[in-house]
N, C-alpha and C positions, 0 to 999 in steps of 0.2 A: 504494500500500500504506500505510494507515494505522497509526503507534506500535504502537502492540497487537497489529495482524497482524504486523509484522515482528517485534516482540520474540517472538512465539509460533514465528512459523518459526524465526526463529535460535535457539531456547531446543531445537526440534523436529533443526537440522539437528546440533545440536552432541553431542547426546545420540546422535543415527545415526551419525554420524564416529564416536564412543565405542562401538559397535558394530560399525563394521565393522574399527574397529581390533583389538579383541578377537578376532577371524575371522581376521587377519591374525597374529596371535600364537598362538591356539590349533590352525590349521587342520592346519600341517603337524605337531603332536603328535599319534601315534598312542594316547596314555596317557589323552587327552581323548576323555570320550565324544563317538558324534555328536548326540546332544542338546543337548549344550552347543554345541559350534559349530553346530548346525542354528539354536536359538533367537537366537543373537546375529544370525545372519545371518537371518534372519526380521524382528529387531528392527530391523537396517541399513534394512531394505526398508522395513517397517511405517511408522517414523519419517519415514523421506527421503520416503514419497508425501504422511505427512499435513504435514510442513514446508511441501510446494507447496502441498496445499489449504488451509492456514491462510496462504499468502502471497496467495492468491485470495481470500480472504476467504468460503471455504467452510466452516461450522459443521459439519464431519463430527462423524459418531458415533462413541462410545466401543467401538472392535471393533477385532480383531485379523485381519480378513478379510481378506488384501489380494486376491481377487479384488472386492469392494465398495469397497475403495479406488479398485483401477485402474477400476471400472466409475465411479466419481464423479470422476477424474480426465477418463472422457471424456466427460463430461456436462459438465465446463469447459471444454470445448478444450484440455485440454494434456494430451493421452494421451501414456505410458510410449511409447518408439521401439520399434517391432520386436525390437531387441537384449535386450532387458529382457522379453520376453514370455516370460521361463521362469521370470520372480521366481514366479510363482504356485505354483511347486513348493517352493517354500518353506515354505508357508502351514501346512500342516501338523507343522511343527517348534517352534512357540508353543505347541500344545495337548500335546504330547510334554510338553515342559519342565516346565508349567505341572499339570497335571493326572494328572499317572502314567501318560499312553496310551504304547502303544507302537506303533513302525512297524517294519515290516517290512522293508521297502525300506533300501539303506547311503546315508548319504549322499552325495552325490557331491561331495568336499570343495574341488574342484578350481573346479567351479561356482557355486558358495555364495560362494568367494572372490572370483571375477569379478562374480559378482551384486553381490553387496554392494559392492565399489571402486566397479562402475561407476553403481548405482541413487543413491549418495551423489554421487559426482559433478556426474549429470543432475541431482539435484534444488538444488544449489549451484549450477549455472548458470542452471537454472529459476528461481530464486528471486532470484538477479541484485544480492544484495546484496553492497554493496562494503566491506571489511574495511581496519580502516587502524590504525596504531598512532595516541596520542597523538603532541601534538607536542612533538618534542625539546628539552629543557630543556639548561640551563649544568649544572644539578644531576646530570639524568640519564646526561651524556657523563663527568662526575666520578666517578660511581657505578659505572660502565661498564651501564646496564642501557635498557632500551626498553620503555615502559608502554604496556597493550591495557587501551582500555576496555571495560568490560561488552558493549556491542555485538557488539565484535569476539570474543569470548571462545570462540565455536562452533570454532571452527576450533582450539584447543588443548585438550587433556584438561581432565575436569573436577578433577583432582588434580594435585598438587607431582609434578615429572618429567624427566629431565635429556632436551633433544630437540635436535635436530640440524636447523640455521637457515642457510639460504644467505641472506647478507647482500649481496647488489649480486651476486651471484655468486664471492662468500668463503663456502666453507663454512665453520660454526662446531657444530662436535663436544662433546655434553658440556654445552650451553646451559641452564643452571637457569630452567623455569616454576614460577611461583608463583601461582596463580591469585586468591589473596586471596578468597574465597568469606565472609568473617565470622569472629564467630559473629552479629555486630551488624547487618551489612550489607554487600554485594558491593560492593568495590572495585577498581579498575583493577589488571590482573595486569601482574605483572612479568616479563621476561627479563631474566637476568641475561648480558650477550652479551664481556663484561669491555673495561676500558677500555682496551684498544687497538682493539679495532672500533671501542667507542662512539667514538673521537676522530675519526673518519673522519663520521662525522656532523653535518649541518648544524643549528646550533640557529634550531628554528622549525618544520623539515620534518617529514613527515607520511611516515611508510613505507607501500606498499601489499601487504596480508598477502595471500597464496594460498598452495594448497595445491601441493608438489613432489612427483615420486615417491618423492626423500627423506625428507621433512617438509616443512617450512614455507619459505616463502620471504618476504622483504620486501625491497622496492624504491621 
């Protein structure tokens, strides 16, 4: 995978995690249309197929299909698993959103939610790239905080957020992100994780980010 391809997928999976997060907070509000949660979880899908095909170095087209996505997925070799062959009932919750149509059919919100966890998933391990924090400073263990480079940035919201970070297997509640986004230029985002964790930290080491059914994890 060539710079370009992977800064497009991670740009692609980070923006679908921000989707299917949004599914996972608005699904069980009944006050929320289903349009709104249809399209985010449409959006989960949409994102997570073409994040693979831009990690393949596949030029897809600007379209909100995702049955021509999944069909250009198998035209790669990396067709969606069985599991995931309901995302295409989706498909029609982007043009809801987007254009004033209406559907008929309720959404079945229960499914959207599973869709979407699990289509972001497959395509984070499809894509197979590895998340890591910078390496730990004297500085940063003073400060109590652990700095993600841009790289790594997909895997945390693209806004300021207080998230909950199992450190070695310490949960830590309450953990200020700070993404640093500009207005000049992206720089490495900060967790603020307070300095009694950071003390526990080796300076020099490199934590390995994935994703928990909590939040975040680093190791």
């Amino acid at each position: 995978m060539s710079p370009p391809e992977l800064e497009e997928a991670m740009l692609l999976l980070r923006k679908a995690r921000e989707d299917a997060d949004a599914v996972e907070k608005l699904a069980s509000d009944q006050g929320i249309a289903d349009s709104v949660v249809g399209f985010h979880a449409q959006q989960a899908a949409e994102k997570a197929m073409k994040a693979v095909l831009a990690s393949c170095g596949d030029e897809f087209p600007w379209t909100h299909d995702l049955r021509h996505l999944m069909d250009r997925l198998e035209g790669i070799a990396t067709p969606l698993p069985d599991s995931l062959s309901d995302v295409r009932t989706l498909a029609p919750w982007a043009v809801e959103f987007r254009y004033g149509e209406t559907i008929d059919d309720q959404l079945d919100r229960e499914q959207a939610l599973m869709l979407a966890r699990e289509i972001v998933a497959w395509a984070e391990a499809s894509v197979g790239a590895e998340a890591s924090t910078q390496r730990v400073t004297e500085h940063d263990r003073d400060q109590g905080v652990v700095r993600v480079p841009a790289g790594s940035k997909w895997l945390f919201p693209s806004e300021p957020a207080q998230l909950t970070i199992d450190l070695g297997g310490t949960r830590l509640n309450d953990v200020r992100w700070d993404p640093r986004l500009g207005p000049d230029r992206e720089r490495s985002g900060v967790l603020g994780i307070g300095k009694a964790a950071a003390s526990r930290l080796t300076k020099g080491e490199t934590l390995r980010i994935t994703r928990s059914p909590g939040g975040v994890r680093l190791d």
